[in-house]
Every structure is written in structure tokens, then in C-alpha cells.
C-alpha positions in Angstrom: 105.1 112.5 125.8 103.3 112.3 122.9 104.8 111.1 119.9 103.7 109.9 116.0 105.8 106.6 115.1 107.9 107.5 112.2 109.3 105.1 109.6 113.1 104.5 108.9 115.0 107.7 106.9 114.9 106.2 103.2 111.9 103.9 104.2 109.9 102.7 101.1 106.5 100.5 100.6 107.7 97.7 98.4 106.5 98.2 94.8 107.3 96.2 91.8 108.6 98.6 89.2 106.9 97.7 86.3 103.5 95.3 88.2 100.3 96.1 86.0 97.4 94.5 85.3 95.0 94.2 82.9 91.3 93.2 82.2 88.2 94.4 80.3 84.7 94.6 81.4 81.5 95.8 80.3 79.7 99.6 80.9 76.7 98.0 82.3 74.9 101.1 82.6 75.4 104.9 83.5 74.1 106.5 86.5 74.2 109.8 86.6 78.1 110.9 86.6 79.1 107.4 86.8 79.5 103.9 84.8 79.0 100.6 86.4 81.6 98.3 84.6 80.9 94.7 84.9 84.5 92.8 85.1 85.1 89.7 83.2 87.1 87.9 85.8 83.8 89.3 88.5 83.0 92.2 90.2 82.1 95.9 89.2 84.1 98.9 89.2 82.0 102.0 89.2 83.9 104.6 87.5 83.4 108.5 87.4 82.2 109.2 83.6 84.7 112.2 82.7 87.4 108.9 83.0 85.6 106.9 80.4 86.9 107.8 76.3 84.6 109.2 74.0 82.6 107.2 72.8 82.2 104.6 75.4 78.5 103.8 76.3 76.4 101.1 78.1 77.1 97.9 76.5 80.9 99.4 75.3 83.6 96.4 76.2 86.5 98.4 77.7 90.3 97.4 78.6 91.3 98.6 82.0 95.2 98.7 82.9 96.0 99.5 86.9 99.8 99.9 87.0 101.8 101.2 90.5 103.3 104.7 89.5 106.1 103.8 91.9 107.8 107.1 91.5 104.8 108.9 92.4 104.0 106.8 95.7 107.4 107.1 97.1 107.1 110.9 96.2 103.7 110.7 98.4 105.5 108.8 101.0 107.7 111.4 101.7 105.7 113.9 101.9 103.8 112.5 104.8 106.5 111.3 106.4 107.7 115.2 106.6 104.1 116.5 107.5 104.4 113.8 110.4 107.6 114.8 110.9 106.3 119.4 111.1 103.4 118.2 113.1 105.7 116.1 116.0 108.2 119.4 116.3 104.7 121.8 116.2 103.8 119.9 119.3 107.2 119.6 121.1 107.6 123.4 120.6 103.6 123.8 122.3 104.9 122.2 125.7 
């Protein structure tokens, strides 16, 4: 029987609550729709231009902030888990 592996009921990825980070790095240059930021700490992070503020160009020194949105993620968690969850009983009701 075919079957997709489904986590605990309440299961959650571990996520710190309030984990963020936080660097700056350089717009390198633009092409076309997109920035190359050169990081300070190393490494590029190419970034989709309609995310940069006005008035950031090539040579603009920029702070970046990644945070987990832990509410969100568990949100997303859940909701796969219940797709999984619809596509498992779509199949057992096909045989």
C-alpha cells in the first residue's frame, strides 16, 4: 500500500522565536531586474530589484536582517501536513 510518512499531530520544525541576523553588504552592480550584493562577512546575495529601497544603487552599502517568522512557518507546516494528509485519503478512496 502506498503510503506518504506523516509527522507527529502538533509536530513543529524547531525555530528560535526571536533568531535574526544581521549584516550589510555592498550593491555591486545591477543586472537587469536584479542587484548583486557583495557581503561583508563573504559571499553575494543576488537580490530581485523591486526588494531593494529607493534610492539604493550600485555602490549603496545596505543592512540586511533575515529573521525566522516562526508563526508563519508553523502556519506552512500545517498546511502541508493537511495536503499530505487529502492526497493519502484521495488515494485510499482510488483502490
Amino acid at each position: 500500500m502506498w503510503a506518504l510518512p506523516q509527522p507527529e499531530e502538533g509536530w513543529r520544525l524547531p525555530l528560535p522565536d526571536a533568531a535574526s541576523r544581521v549584516s550589510t553588504g555592498t550593491v555591486d552592480r545591477i543586472e537587469g531586474e536584479t542587484a548583486v550584493i557583495l557581503l561583508d562577512g563573504g559571499g553575494r546575495l543576488l537580490l530581485p530589484l523591486a526588494l531593494l529601497t529607493e534610492g539604493a544603487a550600485e555602490g549603496s552599502v545596505l543592512r540586511i536582517e533575515i529573521a525566522v517568522d516562526a508563526e508563519e512557518s508553523a502556519a506552512r507546516l500545517d498546511r502541508i501536513r493537511d495536503l499530505r494528509r487529502e492526497l493519502l485519503e484521495r488515494h485510499e478512496s482510488d483502490d
